[in-house]
N, C-alpha and C positions, 0 to 999 in steps of 0.2 A: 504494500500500500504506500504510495507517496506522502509525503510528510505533507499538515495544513500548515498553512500559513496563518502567525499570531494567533493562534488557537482557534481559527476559524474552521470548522470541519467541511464550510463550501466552499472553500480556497484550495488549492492544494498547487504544490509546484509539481510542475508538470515533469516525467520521471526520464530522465537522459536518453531512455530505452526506446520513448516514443517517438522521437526525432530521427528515426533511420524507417524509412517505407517498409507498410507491411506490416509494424508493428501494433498492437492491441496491447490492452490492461484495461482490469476490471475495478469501477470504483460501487461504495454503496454506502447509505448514511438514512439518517432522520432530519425532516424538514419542517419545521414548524413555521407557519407565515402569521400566525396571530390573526389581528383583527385587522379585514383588507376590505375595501371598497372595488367593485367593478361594476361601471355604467352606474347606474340609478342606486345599485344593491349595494347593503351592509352586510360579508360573509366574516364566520369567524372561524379558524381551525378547530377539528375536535380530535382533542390529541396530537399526537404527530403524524405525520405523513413518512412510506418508507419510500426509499428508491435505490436507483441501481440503474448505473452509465455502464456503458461500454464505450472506449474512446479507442479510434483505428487511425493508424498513420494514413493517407492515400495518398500519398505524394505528393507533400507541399503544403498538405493540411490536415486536420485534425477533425475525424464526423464524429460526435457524439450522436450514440443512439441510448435507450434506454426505455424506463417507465417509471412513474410516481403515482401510489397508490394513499390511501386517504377518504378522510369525512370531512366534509367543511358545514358548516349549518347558516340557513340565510330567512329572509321572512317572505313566508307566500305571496306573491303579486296582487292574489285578488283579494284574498284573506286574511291577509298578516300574521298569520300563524308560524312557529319557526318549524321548519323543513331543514332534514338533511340529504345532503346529496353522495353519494360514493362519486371518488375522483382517483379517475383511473388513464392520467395525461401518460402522452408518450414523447420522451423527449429526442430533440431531433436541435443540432446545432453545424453548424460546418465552421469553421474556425482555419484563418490564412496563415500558414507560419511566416512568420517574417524575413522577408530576405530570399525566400523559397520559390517561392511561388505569388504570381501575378492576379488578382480578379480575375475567377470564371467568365468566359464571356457569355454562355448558357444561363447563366444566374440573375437575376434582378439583387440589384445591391441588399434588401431591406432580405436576404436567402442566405445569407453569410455577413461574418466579421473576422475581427483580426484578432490573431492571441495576440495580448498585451507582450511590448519586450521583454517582461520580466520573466513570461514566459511560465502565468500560473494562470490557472484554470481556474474560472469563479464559476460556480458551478449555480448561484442561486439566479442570477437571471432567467437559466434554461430552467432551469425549476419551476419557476412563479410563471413564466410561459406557458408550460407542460401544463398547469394548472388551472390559469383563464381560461385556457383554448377549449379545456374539457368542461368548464361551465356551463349552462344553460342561458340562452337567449333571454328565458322569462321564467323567472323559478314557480312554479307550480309543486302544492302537498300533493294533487293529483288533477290529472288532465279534467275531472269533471267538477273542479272547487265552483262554487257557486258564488264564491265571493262574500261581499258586506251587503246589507243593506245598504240604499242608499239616502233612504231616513232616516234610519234609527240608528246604523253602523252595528247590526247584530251578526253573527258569523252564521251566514245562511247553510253551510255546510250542517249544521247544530235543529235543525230543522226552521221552519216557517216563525218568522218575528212573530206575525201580527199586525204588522202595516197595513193600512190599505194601498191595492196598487195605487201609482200615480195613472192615471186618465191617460191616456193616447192619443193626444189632441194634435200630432203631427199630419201632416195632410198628405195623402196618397194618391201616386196614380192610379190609373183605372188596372196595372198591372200588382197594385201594394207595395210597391218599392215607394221611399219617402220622395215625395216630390223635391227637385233643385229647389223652389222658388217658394219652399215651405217659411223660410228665416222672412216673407215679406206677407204671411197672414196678417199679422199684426198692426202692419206699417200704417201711419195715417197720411192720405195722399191730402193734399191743401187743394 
């Protein structure tokens, strides 16, 4: 195992061995991301998260493949209820060694980067990557949440509040699709 760097266990300097084409090494750790925001959502780790690189010379660069497994918990979209999710990201990094090798020209830039000169491997960006990308668009407890009310903010999931519905005073074409020109019922012409 290569030694971290400052007792960082995502760090690690990168092992002499991997610098000649061909060559592989196996790294593996715990990640914990805490309490993270993505898009709209407030997720929080439950526990740690495990993972496990694989990093391969291919001449001139460095592909991390791997996987990071995991719970994160976040609050239902329609419900607010807290939900957890299994995260099960796959990490996927290409890394230029310096001096070696030139930009892919196959690649779009934002498909690769450069190992730092120092020539260590941080390993938490591929990580927290691995980990948005397998998030959920729109977190849902389950695809048929019913949601709030939107009188009373009761969790319709829990059965029927009691409201009365609101009236349906939107105006329709002769197909029941809402008419465009519904937002000028109202309007007062002079």
């Amino acid at each position: 195992m290569a030694a971290t760097v400052e007792n960082n266990p995502l760090v690690i300097d990168v092992p002499a061995e991997l610098f000649a084409p061909a060559e592989s090494s196996s790294f593996e750790g715990t990640y914990d991301m805490g309490e993270f925001d993505f898009g709209p959502d407030h997720y929080k780790t439950v526990g740690t998260m495990q993972w496990n690189a694989f990093v391969s010379n291919v001449g001139g660069a460095l592909l991390v493949t791997g996987s990071i497994t995991g719970v994160v918990a976040t609050e239902c979209s329609r419900c607010l209820d807290e939900v957890e999710y299994d995260v099960n990201g796959e990490l996927e990094a290409y890394l230029i060694i310096p001096g070696e090798s030139e930009a892919p020209e196959d690649m779009d830039e934002d498909e690769f980067d450069y190992l730092p000169e120092s020539n260590q491997l941080d390993f938490e960006p591929i990580l927290r990557a691995a980990v948005l990308v397998d998030l959920p668009y729109v977190p849902l407890c389950a695809e048929d949440c019913k949601g709030l009310c939107p009188q009373c903010g009761a969790n319709l999931n829990d059965g029927p509040c009691g409201c009365k519905p609101v009236e349906d005073d939107v105006v329709r074409t002769d197909s029941g699709k809402p008419s465009q020109f519904a937002a000028l019922k109202n309007f007062k012409f002079e």
